[in-house]
DOSEMI-54523 format. One line per field, with one value per residue: x, y, z of N, C-alpha, C in turn. Coordinates in nm, 2 decimals, padded with zeros to 4 digits. Example, Ala and Ser with C-alpha at 12.3 -4.5 7.8 and 13.67 -1.06 7.14 Angstrom:
<pts>
npx	01.32:01.28
npy	-00.57:-00.22
npz	00.78:00.71
capx	01.23:01.37
capy	-00.45:-00.11
capz	00.78:00.71
cpx	01.32:01.29
cpy	-00.33:00.00
cpz	00.78:00.79
</pts>
This chain:
<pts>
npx	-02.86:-02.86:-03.07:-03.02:-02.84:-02.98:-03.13:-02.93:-02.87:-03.05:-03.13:-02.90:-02.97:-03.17:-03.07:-02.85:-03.02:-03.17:-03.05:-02.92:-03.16:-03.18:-02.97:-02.97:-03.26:-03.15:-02.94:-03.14:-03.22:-03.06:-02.99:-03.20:-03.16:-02.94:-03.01:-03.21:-03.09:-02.92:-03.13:-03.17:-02.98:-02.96:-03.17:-03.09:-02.94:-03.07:-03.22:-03.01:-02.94:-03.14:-03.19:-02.96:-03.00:-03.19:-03.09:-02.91:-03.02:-03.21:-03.03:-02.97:-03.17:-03.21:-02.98:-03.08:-03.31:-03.19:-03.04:-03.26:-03.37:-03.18:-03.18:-03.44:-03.42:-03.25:-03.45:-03.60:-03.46:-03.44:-03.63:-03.73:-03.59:-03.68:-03.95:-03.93:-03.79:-03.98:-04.14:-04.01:-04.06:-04.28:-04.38:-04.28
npy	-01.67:-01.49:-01.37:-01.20:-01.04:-00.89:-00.73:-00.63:-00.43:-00.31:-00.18:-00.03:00.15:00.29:00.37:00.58:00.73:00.80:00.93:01.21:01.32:01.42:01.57:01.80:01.86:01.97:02.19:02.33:02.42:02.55:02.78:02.91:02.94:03.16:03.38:03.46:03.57:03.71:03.92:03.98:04.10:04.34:04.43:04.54:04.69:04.91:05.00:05.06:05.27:05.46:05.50:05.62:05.88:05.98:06.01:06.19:06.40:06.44:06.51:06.74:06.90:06.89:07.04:07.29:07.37:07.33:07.58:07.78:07.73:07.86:08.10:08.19:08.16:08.37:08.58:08.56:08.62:08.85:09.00:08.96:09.10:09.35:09.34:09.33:09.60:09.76:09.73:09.84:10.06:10.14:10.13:10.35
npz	-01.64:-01.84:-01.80:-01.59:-01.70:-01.87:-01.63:-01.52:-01.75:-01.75:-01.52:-01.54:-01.73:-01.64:-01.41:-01.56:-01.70:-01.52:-01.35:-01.51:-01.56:-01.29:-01.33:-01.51:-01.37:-01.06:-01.23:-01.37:-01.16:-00.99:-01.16:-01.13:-00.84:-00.88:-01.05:-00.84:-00.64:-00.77:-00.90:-00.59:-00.48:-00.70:-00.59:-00.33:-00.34:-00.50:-00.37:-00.12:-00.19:-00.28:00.02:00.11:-00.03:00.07:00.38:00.33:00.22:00.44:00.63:00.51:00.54:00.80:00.93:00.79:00.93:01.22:01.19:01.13:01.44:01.58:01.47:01.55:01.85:01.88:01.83:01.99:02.23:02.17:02.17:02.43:02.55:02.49:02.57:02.83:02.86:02.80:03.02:03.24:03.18:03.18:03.43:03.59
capx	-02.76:-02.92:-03.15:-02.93:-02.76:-03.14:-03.17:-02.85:-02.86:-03.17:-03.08:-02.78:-02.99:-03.28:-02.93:-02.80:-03.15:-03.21:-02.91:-02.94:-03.28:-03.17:-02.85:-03.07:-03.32:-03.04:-02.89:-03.18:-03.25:-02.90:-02.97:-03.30:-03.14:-02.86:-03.09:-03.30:-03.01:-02.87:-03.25:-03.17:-02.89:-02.95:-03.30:-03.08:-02.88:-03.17:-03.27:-02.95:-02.88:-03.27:-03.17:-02.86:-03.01:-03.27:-02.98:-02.81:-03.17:-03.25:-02.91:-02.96:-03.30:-03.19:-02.93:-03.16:-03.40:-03.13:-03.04:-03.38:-03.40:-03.06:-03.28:-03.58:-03.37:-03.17:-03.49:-03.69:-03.39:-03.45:-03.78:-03.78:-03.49:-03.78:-04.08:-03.85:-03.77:-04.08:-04.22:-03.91:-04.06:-04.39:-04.39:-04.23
capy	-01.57:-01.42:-01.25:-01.14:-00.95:-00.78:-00.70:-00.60:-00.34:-00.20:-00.12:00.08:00.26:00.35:00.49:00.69:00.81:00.94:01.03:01.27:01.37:01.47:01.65:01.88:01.93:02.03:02.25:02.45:02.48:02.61:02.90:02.98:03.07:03.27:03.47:03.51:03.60:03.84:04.04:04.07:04.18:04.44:04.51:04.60:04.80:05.03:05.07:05.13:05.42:05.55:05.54:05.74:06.01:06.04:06.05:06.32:06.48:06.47:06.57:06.89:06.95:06.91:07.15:07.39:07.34:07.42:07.69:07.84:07.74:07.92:08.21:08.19:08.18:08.48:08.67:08.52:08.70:09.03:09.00:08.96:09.21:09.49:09.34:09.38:09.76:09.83:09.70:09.88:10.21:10.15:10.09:10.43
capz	-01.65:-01.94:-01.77:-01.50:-01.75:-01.89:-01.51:-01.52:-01.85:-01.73:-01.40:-01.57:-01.81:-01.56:-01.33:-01.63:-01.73:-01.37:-01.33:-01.62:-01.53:-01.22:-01.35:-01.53:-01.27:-01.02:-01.25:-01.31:-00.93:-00.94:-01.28:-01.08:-00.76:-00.89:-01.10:-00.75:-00.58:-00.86:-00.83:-00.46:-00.52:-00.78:-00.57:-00.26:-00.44:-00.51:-00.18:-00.05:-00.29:-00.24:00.14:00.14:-00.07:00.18:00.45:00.28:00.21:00.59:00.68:00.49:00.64:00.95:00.93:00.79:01.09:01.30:01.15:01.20:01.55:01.63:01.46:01.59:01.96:01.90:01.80:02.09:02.32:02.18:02.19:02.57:02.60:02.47:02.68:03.00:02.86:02.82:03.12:03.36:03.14:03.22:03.61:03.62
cpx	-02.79:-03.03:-03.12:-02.87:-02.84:-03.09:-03.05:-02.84:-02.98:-03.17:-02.98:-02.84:-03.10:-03.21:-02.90:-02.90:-03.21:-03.12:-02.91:-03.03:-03.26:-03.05:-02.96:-03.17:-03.25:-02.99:-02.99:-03.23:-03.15:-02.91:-03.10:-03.28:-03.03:-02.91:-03.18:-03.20:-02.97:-03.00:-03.23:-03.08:-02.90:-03.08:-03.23:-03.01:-02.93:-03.19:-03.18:-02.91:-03.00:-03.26:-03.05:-02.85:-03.11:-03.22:-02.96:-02.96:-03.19:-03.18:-02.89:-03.12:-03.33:-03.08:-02.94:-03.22:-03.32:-03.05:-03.17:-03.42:-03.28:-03.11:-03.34:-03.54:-03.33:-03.33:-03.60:-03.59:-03.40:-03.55:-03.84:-03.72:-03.60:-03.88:-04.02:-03.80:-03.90:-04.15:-04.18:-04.00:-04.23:-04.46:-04.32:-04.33
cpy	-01.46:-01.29:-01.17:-00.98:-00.85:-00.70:-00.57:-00.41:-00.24:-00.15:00.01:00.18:00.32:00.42:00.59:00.76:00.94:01.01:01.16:01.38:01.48:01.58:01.79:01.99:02.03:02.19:02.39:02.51:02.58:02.74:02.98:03.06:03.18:03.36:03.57:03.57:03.74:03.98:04.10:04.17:04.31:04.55:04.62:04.72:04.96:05.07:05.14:05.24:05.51:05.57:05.64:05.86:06.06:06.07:06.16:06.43:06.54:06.53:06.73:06.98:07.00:07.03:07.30:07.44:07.39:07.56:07.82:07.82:07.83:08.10:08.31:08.23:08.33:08.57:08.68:08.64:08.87:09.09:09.03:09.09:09.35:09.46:09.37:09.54:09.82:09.79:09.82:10.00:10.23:10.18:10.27:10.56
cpz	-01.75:-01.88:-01.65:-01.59:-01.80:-01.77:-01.51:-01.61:-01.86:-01.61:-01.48:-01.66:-01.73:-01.44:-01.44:-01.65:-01.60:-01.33:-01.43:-01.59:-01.41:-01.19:-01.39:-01.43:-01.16:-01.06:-01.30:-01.18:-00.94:-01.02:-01.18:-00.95:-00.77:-00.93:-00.98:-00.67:-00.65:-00.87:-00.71:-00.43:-00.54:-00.66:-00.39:-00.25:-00.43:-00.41:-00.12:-00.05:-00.26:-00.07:00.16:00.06:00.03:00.29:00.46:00.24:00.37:00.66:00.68:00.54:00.79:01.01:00.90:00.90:01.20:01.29:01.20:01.34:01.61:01.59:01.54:01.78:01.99:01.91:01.93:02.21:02.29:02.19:02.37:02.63:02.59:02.59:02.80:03.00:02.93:02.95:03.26:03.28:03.19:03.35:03.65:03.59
</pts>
């Protein structure tokens, strides 16, 4: 019975021991992925903010662009409007 009870008290401390061991280990598993998570976080962050200045960048480029094609159209129509003068003045 004696050594039942050894068996016994070393079983229990080679459970508390791992148990312990494994509390630990766990818990930094657990500090490491919040950390990795709180990077993604913060990293998507950046992105999303460097994407919607480029949005708002593009936006205003593009509105430029059209601007100058609305231009570039009008100047194209008066353009044709002379070569068709001058052509009716020429045939004459």
């Amino acid at each position: 019975m004696n050594s039942d009870n050894i068996y016994t008290v070393l079983m229990t401390a080679i459970t508390v021991l791992g148990s312990a061991a494994a509390f630990r280990f766990y818990e930094k598993k657990s500090m490491r992925k919040e950390r990795d998570e709180e990077f993604i976080r913060h990293d998507c962050k950046d992105r999303i903010s460097k994407l919607e200045a480029l949005l708002a960048e593009s936006s205003k480029e593009k509105d430029e662009l059209r601007s100058l094609v609305l231009k570039l159209t009008e100047q194209v129509a008066e353009l044709r409007t002379k070569v068709e003068f001058f052509e009716k003045n020429t045939k004459k």
